[in-house]
N, C-alpha and C positions, 0 to 999 in steps of 0.2 A: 699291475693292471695293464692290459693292452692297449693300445695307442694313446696314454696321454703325452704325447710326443712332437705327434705328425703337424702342430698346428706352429709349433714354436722352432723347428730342425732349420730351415732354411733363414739365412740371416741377408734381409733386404736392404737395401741402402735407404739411408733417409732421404726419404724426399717434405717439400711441400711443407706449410708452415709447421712450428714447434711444439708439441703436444708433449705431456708431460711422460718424462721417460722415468724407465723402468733402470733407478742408480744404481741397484746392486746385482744388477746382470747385463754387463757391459757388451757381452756377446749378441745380444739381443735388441736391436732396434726397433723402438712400437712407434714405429714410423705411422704419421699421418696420412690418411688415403685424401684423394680428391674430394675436397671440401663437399660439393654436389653428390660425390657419390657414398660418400662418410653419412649424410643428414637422409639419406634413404632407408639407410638399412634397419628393417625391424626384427626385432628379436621375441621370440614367443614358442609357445608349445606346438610341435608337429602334431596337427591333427588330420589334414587332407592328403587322399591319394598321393598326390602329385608329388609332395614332400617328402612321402616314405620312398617311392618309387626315384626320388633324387638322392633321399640318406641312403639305399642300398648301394647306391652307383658312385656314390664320395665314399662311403665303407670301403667299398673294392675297388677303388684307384688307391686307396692310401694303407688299408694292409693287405692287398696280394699286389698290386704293380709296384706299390712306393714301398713298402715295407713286408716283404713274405712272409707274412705269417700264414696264411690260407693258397690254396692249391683255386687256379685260373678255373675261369671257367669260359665257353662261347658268349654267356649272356651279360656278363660285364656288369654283375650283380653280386652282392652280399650281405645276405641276411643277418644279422646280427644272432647266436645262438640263444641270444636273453631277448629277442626281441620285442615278444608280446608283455616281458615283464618291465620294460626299458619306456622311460619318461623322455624323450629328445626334445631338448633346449636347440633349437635352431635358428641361424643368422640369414636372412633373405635380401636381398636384393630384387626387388620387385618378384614374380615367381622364379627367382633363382637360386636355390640354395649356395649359399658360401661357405658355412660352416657348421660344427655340429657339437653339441656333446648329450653322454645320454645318462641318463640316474637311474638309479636301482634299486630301490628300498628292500627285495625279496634276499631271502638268505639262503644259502650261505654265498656269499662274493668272490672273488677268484681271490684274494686273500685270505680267506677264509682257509685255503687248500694249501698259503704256503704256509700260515700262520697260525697254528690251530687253537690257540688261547688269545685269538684274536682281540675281543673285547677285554682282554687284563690289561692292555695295553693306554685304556681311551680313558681321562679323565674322571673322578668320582659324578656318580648322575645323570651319565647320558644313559635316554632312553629307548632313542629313535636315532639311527645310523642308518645314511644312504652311501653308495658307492658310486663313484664319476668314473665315466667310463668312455671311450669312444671318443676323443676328443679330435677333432680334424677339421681341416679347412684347405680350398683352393689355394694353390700355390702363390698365385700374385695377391692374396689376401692378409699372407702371415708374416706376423711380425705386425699389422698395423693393429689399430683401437678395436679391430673386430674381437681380438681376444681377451680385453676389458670388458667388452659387451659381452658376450658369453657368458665369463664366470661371473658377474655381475647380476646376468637374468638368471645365470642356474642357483645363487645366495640367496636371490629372493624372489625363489619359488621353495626351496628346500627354506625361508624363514615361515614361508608364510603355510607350510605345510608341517608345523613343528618336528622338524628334524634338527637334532643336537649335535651333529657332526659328521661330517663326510669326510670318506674315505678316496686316496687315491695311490695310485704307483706311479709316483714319478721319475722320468728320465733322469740319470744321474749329472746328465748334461744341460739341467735349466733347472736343479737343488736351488738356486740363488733367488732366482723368479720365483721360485713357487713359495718359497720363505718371503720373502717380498710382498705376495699375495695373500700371505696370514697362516699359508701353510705349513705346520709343525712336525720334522720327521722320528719316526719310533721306530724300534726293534732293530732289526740287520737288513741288508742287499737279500732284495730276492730276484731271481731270474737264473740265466746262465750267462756263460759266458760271451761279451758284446752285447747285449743286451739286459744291463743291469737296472734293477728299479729300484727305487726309495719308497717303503709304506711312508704314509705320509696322512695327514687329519686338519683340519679346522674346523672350529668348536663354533656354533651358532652366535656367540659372543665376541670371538675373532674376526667372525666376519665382519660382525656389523660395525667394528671397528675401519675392519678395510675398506669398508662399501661406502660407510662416507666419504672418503675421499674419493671414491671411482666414481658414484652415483650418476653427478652433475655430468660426466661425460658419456652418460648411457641412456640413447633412447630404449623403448622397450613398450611391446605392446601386450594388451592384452594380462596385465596385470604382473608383471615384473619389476624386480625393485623397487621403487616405493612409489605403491600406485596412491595417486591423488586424489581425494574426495577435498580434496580444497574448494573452495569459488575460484579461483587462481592461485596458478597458474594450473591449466587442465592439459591432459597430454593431449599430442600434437601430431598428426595423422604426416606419415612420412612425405607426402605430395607436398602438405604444407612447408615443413622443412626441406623440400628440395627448392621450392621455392624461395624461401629465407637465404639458402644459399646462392642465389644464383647473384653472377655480377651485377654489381650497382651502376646503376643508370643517371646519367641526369635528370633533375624533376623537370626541366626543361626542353625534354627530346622530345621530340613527334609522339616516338612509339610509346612513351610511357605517359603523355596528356591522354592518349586512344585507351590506355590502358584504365587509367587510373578516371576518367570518363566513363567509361564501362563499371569499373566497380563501384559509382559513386549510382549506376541505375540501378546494379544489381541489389543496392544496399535498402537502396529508395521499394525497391519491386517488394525488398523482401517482408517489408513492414507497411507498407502501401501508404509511404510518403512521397511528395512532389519534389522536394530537396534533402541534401544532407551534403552536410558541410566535415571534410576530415582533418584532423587537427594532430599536430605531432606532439603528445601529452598523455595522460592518463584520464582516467574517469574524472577525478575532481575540476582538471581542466575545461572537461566538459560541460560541468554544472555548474563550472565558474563562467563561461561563456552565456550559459542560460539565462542565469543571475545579472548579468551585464543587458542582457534585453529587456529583461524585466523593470530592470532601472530605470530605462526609456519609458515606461508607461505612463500614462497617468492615475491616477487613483490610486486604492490601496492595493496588495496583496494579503493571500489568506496561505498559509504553508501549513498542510497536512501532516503530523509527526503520527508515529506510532510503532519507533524503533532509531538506533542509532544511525540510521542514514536520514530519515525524517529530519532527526536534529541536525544533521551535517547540513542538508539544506538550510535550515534557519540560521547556519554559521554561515553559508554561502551568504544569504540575506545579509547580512550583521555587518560582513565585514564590506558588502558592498555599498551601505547605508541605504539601504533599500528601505520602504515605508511598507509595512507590514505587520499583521496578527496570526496568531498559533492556533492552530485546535490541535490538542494534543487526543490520542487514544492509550491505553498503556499499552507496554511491548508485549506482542502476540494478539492484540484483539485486531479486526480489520476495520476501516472506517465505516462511522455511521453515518449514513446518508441523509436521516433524521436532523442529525448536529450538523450539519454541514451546511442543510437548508436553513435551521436556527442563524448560525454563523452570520452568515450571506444574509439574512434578511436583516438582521442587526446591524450591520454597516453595509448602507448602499456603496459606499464608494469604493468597494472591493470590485477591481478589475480584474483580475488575475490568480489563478488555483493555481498551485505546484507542493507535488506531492510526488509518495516512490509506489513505483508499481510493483516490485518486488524486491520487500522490502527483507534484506540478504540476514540481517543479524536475528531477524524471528522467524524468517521461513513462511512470512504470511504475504498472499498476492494479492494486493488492494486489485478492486474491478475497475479496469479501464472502462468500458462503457457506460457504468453507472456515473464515473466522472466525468465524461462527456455527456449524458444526456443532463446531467445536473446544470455545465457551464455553458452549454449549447443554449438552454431553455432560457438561461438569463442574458445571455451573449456577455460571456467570462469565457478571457480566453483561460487555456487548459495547458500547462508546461510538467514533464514527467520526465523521473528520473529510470530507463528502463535499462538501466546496466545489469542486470543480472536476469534481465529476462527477456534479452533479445538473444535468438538463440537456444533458450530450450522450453519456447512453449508459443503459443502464436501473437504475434503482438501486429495489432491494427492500430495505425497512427493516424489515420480518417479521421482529418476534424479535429486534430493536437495540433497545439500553435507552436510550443517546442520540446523536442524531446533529445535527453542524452544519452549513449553507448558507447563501446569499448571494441577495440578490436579481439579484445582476448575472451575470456570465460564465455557465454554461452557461444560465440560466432566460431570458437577453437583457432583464432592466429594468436599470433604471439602481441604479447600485448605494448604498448605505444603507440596508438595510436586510438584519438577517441575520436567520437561522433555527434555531433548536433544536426537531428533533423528537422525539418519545417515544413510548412505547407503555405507558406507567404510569401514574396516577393521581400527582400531585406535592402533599405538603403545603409551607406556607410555612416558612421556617427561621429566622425574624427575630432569633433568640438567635444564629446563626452566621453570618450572610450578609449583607452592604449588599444594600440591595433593590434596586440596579440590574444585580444578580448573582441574585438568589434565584429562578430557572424558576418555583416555588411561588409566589411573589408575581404571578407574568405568568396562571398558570394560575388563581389563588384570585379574579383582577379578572377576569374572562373575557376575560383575554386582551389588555386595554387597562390597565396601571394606570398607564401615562405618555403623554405628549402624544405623536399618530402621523402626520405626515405623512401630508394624503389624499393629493396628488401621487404621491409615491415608488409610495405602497398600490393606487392605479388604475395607476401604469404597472406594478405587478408583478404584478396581477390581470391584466392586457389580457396579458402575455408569457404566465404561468401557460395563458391560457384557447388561446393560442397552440399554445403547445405541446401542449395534451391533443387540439388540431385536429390539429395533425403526427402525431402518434403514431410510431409505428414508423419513418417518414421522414424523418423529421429526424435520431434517430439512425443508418440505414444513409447519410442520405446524408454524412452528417461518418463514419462508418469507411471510406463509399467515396473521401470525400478522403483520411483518412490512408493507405490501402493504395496510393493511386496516388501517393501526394507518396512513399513510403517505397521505391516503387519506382523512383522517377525517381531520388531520391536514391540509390538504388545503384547506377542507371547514372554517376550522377556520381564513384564511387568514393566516397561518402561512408555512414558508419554510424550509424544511430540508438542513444542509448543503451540504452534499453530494447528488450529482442526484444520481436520479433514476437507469440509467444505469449503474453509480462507486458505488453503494451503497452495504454498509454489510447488511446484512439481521437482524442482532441480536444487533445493534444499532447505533438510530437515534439521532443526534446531530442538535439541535436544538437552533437558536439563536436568541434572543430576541431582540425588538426594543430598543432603548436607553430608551424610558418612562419607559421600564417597568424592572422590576430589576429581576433577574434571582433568586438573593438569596431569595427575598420575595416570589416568587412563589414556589421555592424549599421549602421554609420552609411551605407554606400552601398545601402544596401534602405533605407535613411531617405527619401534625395535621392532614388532611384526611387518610392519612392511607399509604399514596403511596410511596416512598422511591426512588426520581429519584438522577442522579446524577450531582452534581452543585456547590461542594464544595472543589474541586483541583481548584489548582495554576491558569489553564491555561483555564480551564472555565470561572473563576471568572475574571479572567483578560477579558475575552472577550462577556459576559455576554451573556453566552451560558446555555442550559439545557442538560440530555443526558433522552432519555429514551432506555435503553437495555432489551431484551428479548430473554436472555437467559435461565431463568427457564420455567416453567411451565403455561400456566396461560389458562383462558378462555374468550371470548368476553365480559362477563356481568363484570369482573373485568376493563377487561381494556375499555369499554365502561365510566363506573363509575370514572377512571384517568382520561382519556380524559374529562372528564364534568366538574371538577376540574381546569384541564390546561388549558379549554375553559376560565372559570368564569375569571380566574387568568392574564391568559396572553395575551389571545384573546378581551379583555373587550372593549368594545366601537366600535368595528371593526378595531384595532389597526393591522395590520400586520407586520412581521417583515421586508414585503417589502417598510415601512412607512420610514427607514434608508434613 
């Protein structure tokens, strides 16, 4: 095969921190690039002018100037002769291409011409063979993690497009590496002489053995290696991780009080609260914070359940001794506003609602306004738990006394750091509260009274300033996925648990008939490439799936999930109305 070569020939010195090296090809250093400019680069299918008009212009520097295979031309182009039939995995660096390689599914392959019982060669079973082809990169590129990224996105695009084995002709000069990489060599040397190639194969099952360990160190956009329909963690828009990488700062400097002042408005604007407090923790931190205001109260509390985060909250309560009553709903119905006025009328002394707004284990989005006009009417204040739905869908916090968020799943940074907003002026409680609970202690230091990560604080400023650019787009375009995933899924004969009319936009919980096992079909969207979620307490107990769509994605990705979940779940015409 011509040029899988040109991306691995030149041997770069190690620079810059230690990344995991490639031990059984010593000649080859997969030296680390510049941390900043490593968390940039995205990997995904050439589909715009610009890209093709770069892969011609990287073709013809690396097989007619780097490597003669082809005759020069004035225009400092070359066209690939499979062009229109060639699928190009390519590495960017904001609009700059760095690298390339290209797949081929049509036949016959250029081993096909040395090898002509080609297929006697491949494993009993396979029945979809692509060939790798075209493999190149900028010279101060090679040798670093760009070549991990690559075969990494071209594994899982060739898993998620059921092909059983790819083909390639490897240099006899990197045999160690590419065995390394899962690649198995057959038959004899083909080429001439000085430039000798190895047929060479990995079997859909090989890879995914190598891909786990390469995975974690491959961003990838646009649905490459193993795209995430999790709640978290959601892929990560390259700005954001350019961000994550930049030097750490003191939380005590000028420029990052300005900074980190700015994102505490942007956070406020984005949900139309007067405060919000940032905390270095997780979600439950957050709603452990809640919990601690709510202490302060007088009177009773009333905690809305009607799913496993509902209940999380009444362990919040529990373990804080808080004084409080449950109304329970079961999992998937939305609250009734009916019971709620019962509730409330039955004990005056209830001060205080706290309930989930999108409540993540059933997929159902209680109505924030109906529970403000409820707590408004009696003057009860209103505390919501809005992690999983700040972010992909519009949340108004007008009139919530307190609410908690996450830097990560819908806002898209990286997660550590959580959020408590408010619309009240907060004193410090020091006679009742550890200070790493007292809101008042966060509000009375302006906002900093513990060490803050600048890292986390610039990648959830760069998502935050993201998202205020999306506006309105970002949410229609995650309910135009769920309404089309919710209709595929009932062509499949399969049911969401939440209707349509209580439903989140950003995820669908989905429960399967007793035949079919929830974990076996999670685990084969695994080995496809697809990453749902099905492996907490309280799915498993109920043999449920989730699919969330929170990140980024496009139809052909989640068409290709969906074909998957069909094979998997849907098989026989089994529905989950078969219960």
């Amino acid at each position: 095969m011509d040029g899988v070569s040109a991306l691995t020939q030149s041997k770069p010195a190690v620079t810059g921190h230690a990344v995991p090296q490639v031990q059984s090809a010593p000649e080859l250093s997969t030296r680390n690039m510049d941390a900043t400019r490593a968390a940039a680069l995205t990997f995904k299918i050439a589909s715009e002018p610009w890209e093709f008009e770069q892969i011609h212009r990287l073709n013809y520097k690396t097989f007619v100037e780097e490597i003669p295979q082809h005759q020069r031309n004035e225009e400092g182009i070359l066209v690939d002769k499979f062009h229109h039939e060639n699928t190009y995995i390519i590495a960017l660096e904001g609009k700059r291409l760095l690298g390339m390689m290209a797949l081929r599914t049509a036949r016959p392959f250029s081993l096909d011409h040395k090898l002509p019982d080609l297929d006697s060669y491949f494993p009993a079973g396979v029945k979809k063979v692509a060939e790798a082809r075209l493999l190149a990169a900028e010279k101060e590129v090679r040798g670093t993690r760009l070549f991990i990224g690559l075969l990494g996105a071209c594994g899982g695009y060739l898993a998620q497009n059921g092909v059983d084995l790819a083909v390639i002709s490897g240099t006899t000069r990197q045999l160690k590496l590419y065995r390394h990489m899962g690649f198995e060599p057959f038959a004899h040397l083909v080429g001439s002489a000085g430039a000798m190639f190895q047929p060479m194969y990995i079997t859909r099952d090989r890879f995914k053995e190598t891909a786990r360990s390469l995975m974690p160190q491959i961003q990838t956009d646009d649905g490459f290696g193993s795209v995430s329909f999790l709640p978290g963690p959601v892929d990560i828009t390259p700005e954001v991780r350019r961000a994550l990488a930049s030097s750490p700062i003191s939380h005590r400097a000028d420029s990052f009080l300005v900074d980190f002042h700015q994102t505490r408005a942007a956070l406020g604007k984005l949900v139309n609260a007067r405060h919000v407090q940032i905390l270095t923790g997780s979600g439950t931190l957050a709603n452990d914070v809640v919990g601690a205001q709510l202490s302060l109260l007088p009177g009773r509390g009333l905690i809305l359940s009607n799913g496993e985060f509902g209940e999380r909250l009444i362990d919040h309560a529990r373990r804080l001794r808080v004084d409080f009553t449950i109304l329970r709903r079961a999992y998937g119905s939305p609250h009734d506003p009916h019971l709620i006025h019962e509730a409330l009328d039955a004990d005056p002394s209830i001060s205080w609602v706290w309930g989930v707004h999108c409540e993540t284990s059933t997929g159902v989005l209680n109505e924030i306004e109906t529970l403000k006009h409820i707590t408004a009417k009696r003057d009860i204040k209103l505390a919501l738990d809005c992690i999983s739905s700040i972010g992909t869908t519009p949340v108004d916090l007008e009139g919530v006394y307190l609410a908690s968020g996450i830097s990560g799943k819908g806002l898209r940074g990286f997660p550590g750091l959580s959020l408590v907003f408010h619309n009240h002026d907060i004193e410090m409680a020091a006679d009742r509260l550890p200070r790493y609970l007292d809101l008042g202690y966060y509000a009375g230091k302006d906002g900093v009274p513990f060490t803050v990560c600048s890292n986390l604080l610039y990648a959830m400023k760069t998502a935050v300033e993201q998202l205020h650019e999306q506006g309105a787009d970002r949410f229609e375009a995650i309910a135009g996925h769920a309404r089309y995933i919710r209709s595929k899924l009932t062509e499949m004969g399969l049911v969401a648990l939440a209707s349509p009319e209580h439903a989140a936009p950003a995820v669908i919980t989905l429960p399967l008939p007793r035949q079919i096992s929830a974990i076996k079909v999670g685990d084969r969207l695994a080995d496809a490439g697809f990453l749902l979620s099905y492996k907490s307490d309280y799915l498993l107990q109920r043999n449920w799936v989730q699919i969330c769509i929170m990140g980024s994605y496009n139809r052909e990705t989640i068409d290709n999930m969906l074909a998957v979940l069909f094979k998997h779940a849907a098989r026989r015409g089994v529905s989950a109305s078969a219960e």
